[in-house]
MARTOR-232927 format. One record per residue (C-alpha): residue number from 1; residue in three letters; chain; x, y, z. Coordinates in nm, 3 decimals. Example, Ala and Ser with C-alpha at 12.3 -4.5 7.8 and 13.67 -1.06 7.14 Angstrom:
MARTOR-232927
SITE  tornu  kolpa  sero     east    north       up
SITE      1    Ala     A    1.230   -0.450    0.780
SITE      2    Ser     A    1.367   -0.106    0.714
end
This chain:
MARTOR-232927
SITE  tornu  kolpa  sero     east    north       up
SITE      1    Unk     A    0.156    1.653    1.675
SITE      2    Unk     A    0.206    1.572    1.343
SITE      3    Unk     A    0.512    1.656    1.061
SITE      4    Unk     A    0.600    1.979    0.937
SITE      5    Unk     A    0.677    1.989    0.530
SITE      6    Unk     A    1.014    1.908    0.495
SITE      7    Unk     A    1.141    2.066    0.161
SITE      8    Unk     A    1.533    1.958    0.238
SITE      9    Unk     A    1.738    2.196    0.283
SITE     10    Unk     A    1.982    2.279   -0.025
SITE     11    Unk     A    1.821    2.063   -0.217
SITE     12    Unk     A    1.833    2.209   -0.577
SITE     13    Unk     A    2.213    2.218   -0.483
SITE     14    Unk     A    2.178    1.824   -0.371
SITE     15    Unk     A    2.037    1.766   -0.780
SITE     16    Unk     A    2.307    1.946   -0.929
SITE     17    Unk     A    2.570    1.762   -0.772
SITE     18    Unk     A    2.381    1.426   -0.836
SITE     19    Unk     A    2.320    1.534   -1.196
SITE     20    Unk     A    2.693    1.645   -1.242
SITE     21    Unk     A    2.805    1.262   -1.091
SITE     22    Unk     A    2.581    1.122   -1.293
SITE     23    Unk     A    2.706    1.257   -1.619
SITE     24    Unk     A    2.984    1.065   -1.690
SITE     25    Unk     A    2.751    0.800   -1.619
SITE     26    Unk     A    2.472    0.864   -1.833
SITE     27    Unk     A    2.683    1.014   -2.130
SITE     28    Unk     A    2.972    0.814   -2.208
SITE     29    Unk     A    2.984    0.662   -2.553
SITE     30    Unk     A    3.187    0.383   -2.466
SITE     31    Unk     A    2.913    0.252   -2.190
SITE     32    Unk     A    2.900   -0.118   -2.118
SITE     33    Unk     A    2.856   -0.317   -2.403
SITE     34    Unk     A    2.518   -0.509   -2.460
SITE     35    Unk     A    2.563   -0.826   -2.291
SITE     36    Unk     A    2.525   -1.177   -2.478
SITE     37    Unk     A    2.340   -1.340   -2.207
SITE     38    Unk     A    1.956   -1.342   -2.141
SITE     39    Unk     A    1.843   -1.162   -1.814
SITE     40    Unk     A    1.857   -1.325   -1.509
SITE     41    Unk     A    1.764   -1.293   -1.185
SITE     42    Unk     A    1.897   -1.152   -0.881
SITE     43    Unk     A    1.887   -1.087   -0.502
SITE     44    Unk     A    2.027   -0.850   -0.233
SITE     45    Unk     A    1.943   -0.622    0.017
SITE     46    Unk     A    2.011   -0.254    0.152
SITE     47    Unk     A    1.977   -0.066    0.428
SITE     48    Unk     A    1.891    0.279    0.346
SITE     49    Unk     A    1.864    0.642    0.552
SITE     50    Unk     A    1.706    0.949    0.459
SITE     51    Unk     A    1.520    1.264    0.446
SITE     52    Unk     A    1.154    1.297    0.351
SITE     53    Unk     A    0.782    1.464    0.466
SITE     54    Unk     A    0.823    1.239    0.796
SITE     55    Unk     A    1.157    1.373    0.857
SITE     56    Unk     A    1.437    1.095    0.961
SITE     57    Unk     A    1.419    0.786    0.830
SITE     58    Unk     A    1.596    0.426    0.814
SITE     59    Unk     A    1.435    0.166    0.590
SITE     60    Unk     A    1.547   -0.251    0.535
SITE     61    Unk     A    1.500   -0.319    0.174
SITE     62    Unk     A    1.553   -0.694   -0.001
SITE     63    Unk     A    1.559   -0.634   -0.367
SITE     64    Unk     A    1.509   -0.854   -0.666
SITE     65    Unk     A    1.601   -0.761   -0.979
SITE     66    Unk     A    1.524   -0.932   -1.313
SITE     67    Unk     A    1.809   -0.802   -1.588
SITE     68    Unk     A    1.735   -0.366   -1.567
SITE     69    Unk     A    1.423   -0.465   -1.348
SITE     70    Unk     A    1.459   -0.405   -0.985
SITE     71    Unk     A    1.168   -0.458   -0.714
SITE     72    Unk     A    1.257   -0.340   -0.324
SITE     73    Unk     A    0.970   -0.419   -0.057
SITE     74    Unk     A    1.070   -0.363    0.310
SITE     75    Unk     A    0.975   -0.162    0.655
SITE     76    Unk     A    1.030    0.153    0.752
SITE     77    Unk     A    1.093    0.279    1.069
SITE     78    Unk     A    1.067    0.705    1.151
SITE     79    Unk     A    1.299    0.834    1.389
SITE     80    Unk     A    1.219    1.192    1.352
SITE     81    Unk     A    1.150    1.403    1.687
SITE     82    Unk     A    0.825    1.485    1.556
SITE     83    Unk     A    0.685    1.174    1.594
SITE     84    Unk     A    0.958    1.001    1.896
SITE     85    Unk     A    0.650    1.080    2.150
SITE     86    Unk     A    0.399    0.842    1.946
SITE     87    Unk     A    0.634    0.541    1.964
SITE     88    Unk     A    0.706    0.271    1.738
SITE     89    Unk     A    0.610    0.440    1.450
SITE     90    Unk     A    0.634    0.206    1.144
SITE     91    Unk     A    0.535    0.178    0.756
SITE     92    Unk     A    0.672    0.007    0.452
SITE     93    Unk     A    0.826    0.139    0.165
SITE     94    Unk     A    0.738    0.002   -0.195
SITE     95    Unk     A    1.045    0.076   -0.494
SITE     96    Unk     A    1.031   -0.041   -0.881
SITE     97    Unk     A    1.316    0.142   -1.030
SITE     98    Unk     A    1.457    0.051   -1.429
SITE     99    Unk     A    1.858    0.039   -1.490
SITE    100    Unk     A    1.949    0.351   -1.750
SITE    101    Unk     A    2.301    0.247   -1.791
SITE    102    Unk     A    2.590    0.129   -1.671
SITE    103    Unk     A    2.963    0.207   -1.682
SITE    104    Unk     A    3.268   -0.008   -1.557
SITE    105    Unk     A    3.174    0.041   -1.128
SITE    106    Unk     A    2.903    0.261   -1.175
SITE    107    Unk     A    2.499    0.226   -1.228
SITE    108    Unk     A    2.197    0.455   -1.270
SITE    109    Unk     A    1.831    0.472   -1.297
SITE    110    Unk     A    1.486    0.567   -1.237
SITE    111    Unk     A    1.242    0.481   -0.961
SITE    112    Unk     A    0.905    0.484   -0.881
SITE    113    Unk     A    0.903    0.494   -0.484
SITE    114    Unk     A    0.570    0.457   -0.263
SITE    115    Unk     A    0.588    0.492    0.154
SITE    116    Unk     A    0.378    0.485    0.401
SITE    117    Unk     A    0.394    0.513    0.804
SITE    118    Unk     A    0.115    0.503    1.070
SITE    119    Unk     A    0.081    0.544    1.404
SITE    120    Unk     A   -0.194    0.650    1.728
SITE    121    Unk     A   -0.342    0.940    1.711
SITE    122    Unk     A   -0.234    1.207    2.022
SITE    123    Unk     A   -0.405    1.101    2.306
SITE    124    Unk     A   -0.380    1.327    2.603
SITE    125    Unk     A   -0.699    1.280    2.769
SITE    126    Unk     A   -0.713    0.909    2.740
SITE    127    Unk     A   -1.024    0.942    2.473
SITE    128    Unk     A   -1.124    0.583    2.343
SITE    129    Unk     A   -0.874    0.582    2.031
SITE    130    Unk     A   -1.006    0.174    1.905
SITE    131    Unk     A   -0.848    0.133    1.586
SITE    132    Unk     A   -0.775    0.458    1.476
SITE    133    Unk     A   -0.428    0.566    1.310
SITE    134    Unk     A   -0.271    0.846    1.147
SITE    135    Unk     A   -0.140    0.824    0.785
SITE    136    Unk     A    0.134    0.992    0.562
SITE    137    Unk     A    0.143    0.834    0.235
SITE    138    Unk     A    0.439    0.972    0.000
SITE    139    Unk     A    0.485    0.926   -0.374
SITE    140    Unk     A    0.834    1.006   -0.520
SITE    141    Unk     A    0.943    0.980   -0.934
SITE    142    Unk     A    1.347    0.918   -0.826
SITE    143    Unk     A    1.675    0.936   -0.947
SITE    144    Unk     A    1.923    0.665   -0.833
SITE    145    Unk     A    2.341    0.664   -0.892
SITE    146    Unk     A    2.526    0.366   -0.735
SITE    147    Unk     A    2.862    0.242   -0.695
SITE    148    Unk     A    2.994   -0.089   -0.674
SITE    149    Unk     A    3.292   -0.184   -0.529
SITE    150    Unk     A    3.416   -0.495   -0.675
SITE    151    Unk     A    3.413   -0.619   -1.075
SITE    152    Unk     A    3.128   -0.891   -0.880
SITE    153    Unk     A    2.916   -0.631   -0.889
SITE    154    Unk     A    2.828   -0.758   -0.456
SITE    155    Unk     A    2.892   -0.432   -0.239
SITE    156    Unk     A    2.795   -0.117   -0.347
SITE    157    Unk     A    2.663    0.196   -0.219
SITE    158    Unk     A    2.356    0.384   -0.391
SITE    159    Unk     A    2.224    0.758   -0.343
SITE    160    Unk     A    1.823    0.846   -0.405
SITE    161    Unk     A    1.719    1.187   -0.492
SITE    162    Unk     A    1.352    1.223   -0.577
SITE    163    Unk     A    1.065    1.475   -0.613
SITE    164    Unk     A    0.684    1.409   -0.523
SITE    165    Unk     A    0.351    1.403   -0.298
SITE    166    Unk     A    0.255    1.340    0.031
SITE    167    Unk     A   -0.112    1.287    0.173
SITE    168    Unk     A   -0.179    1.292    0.561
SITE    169    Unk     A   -0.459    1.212    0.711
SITE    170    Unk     A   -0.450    1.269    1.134
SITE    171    Unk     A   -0.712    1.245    1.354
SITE    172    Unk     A   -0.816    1.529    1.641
SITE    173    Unk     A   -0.994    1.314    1.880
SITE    174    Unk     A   -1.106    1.603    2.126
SITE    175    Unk     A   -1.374    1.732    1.870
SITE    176    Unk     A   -1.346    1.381    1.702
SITE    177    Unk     A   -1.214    1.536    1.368
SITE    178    Unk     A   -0.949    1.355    1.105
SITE    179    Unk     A   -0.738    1.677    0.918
SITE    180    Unk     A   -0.603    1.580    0.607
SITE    181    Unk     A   -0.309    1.752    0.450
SITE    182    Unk     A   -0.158    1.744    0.071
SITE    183    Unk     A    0.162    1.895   -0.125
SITE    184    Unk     A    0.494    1.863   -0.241
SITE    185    Unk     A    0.781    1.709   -0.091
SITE    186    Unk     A    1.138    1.627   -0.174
SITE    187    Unk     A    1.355    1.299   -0.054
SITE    188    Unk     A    1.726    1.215   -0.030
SITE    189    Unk     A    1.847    0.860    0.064
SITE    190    Unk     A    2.171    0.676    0.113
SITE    191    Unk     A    2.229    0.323    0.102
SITE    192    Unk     A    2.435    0.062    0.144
SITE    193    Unk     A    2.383   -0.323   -0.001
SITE    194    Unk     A    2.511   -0.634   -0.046
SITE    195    Unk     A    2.361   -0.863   -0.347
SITE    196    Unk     A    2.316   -1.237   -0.200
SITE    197    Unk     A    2.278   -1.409   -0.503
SITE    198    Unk     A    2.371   -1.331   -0.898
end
């Protein structure tokens, strides 16, 4: 069994309303002003759900951030029905994404997002599988609006809306095949975070 293309439902109508909050963001003249102080860094963490090619999601994310730079390396964990019967099906998911701007609570920017998940081929002859696994890789250029809650700058909440690739690669182990599969695919995400240290 393996994932059907998952172009998200309503999703053109998911950018328009993530480009229309993001406006005020992006195009206020009286943004932030440039901060005397040199970058420095800075630490948190998020846990994140979402829609993708694998369906279902949840992801744990530390981030470190140097000034606009922000780095996220964590696991990821499907959920999907499509792949429940497989079992502990896990991957990692890779983000670098570069502050635009911010204003007063809010923040945007742009990501670069990488994620991949494995897992046993379908076995239902009890074939000798040795170290065989199915991959999805997915590639994602992403748009990303948070919101913190406090002038700290420590709790916020953060929504991902991205466009992209996926390649799959599965193995049929009946006639001792591996089917790959390429194309498009969309993403949405929520999060919510916490930053440890600042």
């Amino acid at each position: 069994m393996t994932a059907k293309s998952t172009p998200t439902p309503g999703f053109h109508r998911f950018l328009f309303l993530f480009i229309y909050l993001s406006l005020p963001n992006l195009c206020f003249a009286q943004s932030d002003p440039p901060s005397n102080t040199k970058p420095h860094w800075s630490g948190g963490i998020g846990l994140s759900s979402g829609l993708s090619y694998t369906g279902f999601n949840m992801y744990l994310m530390p981030e470190v951030s140097y000034g606009k730079h922000n780095l996220s390396i964590g696991p990821k964990y499907v959920v999907s029905d499509s792949y429940v019967p497989y079992k502990n099906v896990w991957g990692y998911n890779i983000n670098y994404r570069y502050d635009i701007m911010t204003y007063k609570h809010w923040r945007s920017g742009i990501s670069f997002d990488f994620q991949s998940a494995f897992y046993k081929p379908n076995n239902p002859y009890n074939l000798d599988v040795g170290n065989k696994h199915n991959k999805i890789h997915e590639m994602f250029v992403v748009l990303s609006l948070f919101y913190h809650f406090t002038k700290e700058r420590r709790y916020y909440v953060g929504l991902d809306i991205g466009s992209g690739f996926f390649s799959e690669s599965y193995h049929d182990l009946v006639i001792g095949k591996v089917n790959r599969n390429f194309g498009r695919t969309n993403m949405v995400t929520f999060t919510i975070g916490y930053k440890i240290f600042k």
